[in-house]
C-alpha positions in Angstrom: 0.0 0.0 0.0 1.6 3.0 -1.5 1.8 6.4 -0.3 0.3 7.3 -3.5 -3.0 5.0 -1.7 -3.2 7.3 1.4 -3.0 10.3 -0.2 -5.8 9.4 -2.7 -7.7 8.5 0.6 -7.0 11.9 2.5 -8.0 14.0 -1.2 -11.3 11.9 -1.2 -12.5 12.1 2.5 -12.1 15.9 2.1 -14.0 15.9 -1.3 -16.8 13.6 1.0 -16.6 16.1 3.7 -17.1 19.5 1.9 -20.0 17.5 -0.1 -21.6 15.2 3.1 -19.8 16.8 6.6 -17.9 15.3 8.8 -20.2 12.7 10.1 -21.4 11.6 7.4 -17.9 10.8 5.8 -17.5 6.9 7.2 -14.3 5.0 6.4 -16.6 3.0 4.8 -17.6 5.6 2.4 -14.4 7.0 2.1 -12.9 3.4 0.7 -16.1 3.2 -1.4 -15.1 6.9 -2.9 -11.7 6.2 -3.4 -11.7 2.5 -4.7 -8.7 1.9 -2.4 -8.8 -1.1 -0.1 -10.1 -1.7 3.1 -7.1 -2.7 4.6 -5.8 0.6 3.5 -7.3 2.5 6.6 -5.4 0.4 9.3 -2.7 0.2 7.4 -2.5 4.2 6.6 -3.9 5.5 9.4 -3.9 3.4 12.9 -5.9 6.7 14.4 -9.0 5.5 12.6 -11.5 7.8 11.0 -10.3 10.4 13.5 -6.7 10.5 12.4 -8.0 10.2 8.2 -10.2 13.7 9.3 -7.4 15.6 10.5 -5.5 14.5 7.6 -7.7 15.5 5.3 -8.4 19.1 7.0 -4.8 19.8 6.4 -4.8 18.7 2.8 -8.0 20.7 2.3 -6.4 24.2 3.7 -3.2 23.2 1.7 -5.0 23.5 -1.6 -6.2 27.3 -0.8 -3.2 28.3 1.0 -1.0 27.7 -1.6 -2.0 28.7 -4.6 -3.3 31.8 -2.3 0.1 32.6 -0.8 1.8 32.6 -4.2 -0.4 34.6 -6.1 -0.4 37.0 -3.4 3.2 37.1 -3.0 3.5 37.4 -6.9 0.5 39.9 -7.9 -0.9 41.5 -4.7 -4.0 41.4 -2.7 -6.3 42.2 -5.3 -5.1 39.2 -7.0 -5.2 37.0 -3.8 -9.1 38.0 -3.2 -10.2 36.8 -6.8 -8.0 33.8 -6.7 -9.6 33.0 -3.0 -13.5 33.7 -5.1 -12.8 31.6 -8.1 -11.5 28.7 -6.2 -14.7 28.3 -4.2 -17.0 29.2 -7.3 -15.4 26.5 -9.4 -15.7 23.8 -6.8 -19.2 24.8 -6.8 -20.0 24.7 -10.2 -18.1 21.7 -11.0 -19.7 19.9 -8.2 -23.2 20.9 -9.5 -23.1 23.0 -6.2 -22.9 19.9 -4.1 -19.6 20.3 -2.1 -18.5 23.5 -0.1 -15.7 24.1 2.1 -14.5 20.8 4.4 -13.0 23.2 6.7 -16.3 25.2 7.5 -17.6 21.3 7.8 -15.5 20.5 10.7 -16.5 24.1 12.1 -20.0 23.4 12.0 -20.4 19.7 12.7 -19.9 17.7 16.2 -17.9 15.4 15.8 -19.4 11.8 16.3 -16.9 9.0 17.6 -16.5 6.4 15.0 -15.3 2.3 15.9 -12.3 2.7 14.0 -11.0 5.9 16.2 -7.9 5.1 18.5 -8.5 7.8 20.8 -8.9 7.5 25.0 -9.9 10.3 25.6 -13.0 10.5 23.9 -15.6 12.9 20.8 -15.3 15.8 23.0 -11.2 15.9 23.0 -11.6 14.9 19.4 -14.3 17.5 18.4 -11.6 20.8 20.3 -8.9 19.3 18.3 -10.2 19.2 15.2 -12.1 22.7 15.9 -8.5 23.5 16.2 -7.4 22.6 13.1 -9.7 24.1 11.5 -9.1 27.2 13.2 -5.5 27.3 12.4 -6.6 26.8 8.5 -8.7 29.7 8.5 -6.1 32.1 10.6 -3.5 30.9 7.9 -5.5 32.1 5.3 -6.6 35.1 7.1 -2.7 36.3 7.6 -2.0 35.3 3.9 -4.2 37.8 2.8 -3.0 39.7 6.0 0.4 39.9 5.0 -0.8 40.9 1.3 -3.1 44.2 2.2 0.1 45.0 4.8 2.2 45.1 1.5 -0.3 47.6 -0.2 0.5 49.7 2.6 -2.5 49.2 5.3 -1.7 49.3 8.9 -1.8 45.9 10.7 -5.0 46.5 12.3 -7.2 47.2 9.3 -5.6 44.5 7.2 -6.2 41.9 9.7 -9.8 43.0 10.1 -10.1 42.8 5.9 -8.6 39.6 5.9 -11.1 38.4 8.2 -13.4 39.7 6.7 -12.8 38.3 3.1 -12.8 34.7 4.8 -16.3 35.3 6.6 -17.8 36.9 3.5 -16.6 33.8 1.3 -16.8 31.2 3.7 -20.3 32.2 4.5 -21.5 32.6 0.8 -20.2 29.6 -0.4 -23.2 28.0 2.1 -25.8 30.3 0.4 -24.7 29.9 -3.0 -25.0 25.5 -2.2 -28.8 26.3 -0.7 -29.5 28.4 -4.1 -28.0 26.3 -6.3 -25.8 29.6 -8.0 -23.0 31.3 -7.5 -24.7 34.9 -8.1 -24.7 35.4 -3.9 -20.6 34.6 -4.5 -20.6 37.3 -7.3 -22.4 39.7 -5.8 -19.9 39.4 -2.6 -17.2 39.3 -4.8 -18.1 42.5 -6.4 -18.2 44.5 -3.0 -15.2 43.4 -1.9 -13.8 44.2 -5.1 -14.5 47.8 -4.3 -13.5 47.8 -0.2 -10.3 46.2 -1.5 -9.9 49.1 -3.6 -10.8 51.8 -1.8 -9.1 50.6 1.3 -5.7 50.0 -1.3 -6.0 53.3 -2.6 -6.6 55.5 -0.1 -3.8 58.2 0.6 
């Protein structure tokens, strides 16, 4: 069992998640999904379902913080903001508006114990650290975009309270643009922080 098998594994429980939630993502389903072996789970991931989760929250911030942090570093915050909109509005529309963000998943969600999970100490440990997690993927992206406004020459303060508020504003209309079946909420969102970004950037 390869590492090229886990890492199919963690990609495909955070595609289940941002469709299904966290809960809902077995290790059944996520061996189903995949069309990796059974065995694969002990084998990969002696934590259980628990240690596959936090895996696959990691992965999931990885594939926005990246692309995020180099197209800031390389074009600016403006640049940063539409890459951080397009993102999300292609995983909707290529999903058919079925999948949103895994990380705003874990936010939501308590976490259930599964059989598989390794863990003494219990869901509620479980459910903090994962909370966690997911709380140290959104601050990453929030001081990406942080660190890109601070470039444009905004004070600390008032690009740390944009950045957080990009993140709400997106992470929040990616769940109305899934209940409406459209990305125009996204758009629309887009559009006005087009033009805080702006006039924030530009002012003297």
């Amino acid at each position: 069992m390869t590492s090229e098998t886990r890492a199919k594994m963690v990609a495909g429980a955070a595609d289940l998640m941002s469709r299904r939630g966290v809960n809902a993502t077995s290790v059944r389903e996520v061996v189903r999904h995949t069309g990796t072996p059974r065995g694969s789970i002990s084998h990969h991931f002696p934590g259980g379902k628990r240690q596959l989760i936090e895996d696959a929250i990691v992965f999931a911030g990885a594939q926005v913080s990246g692309p995020l942090r180099h197209l800031t570093s390389e074009r600016g915050a403006m640049a940063g903001l539409r890459a951080f909109i397009t993102l999300w509005k292609r995983t909707l529309e290529q999903t058919n508006y079925q999948a949103g963000c895994p990380i705003l998943a874990v936010a939501v969600e308590e976490y259930v114990s599964d059989p598989s999970d390794q863990e003494t100490a219990g869901a509620q440990a479980i459910q903090h650290h994962l909370l966690d997690l997911a709380q140290g993927i959104f601050a990453d992206w929030q001081q990406i975009l942080s660190n890109a406004l601070k470039q444009e020459g905004l004070t600390a303060a008032r690009a740390r309270r944009l950045a957080t508020l990009i993140v709400a504003s997106v992470e929040g209309t990616v769940a109305m643009c899934r209940a409406a079946r459209s990305a125009q909420p996204l758009e629309e969102v887009s559009h006005e922080l087009e033009l805080l970004l702006k006039s924030a950037i530009d002012k003297p």
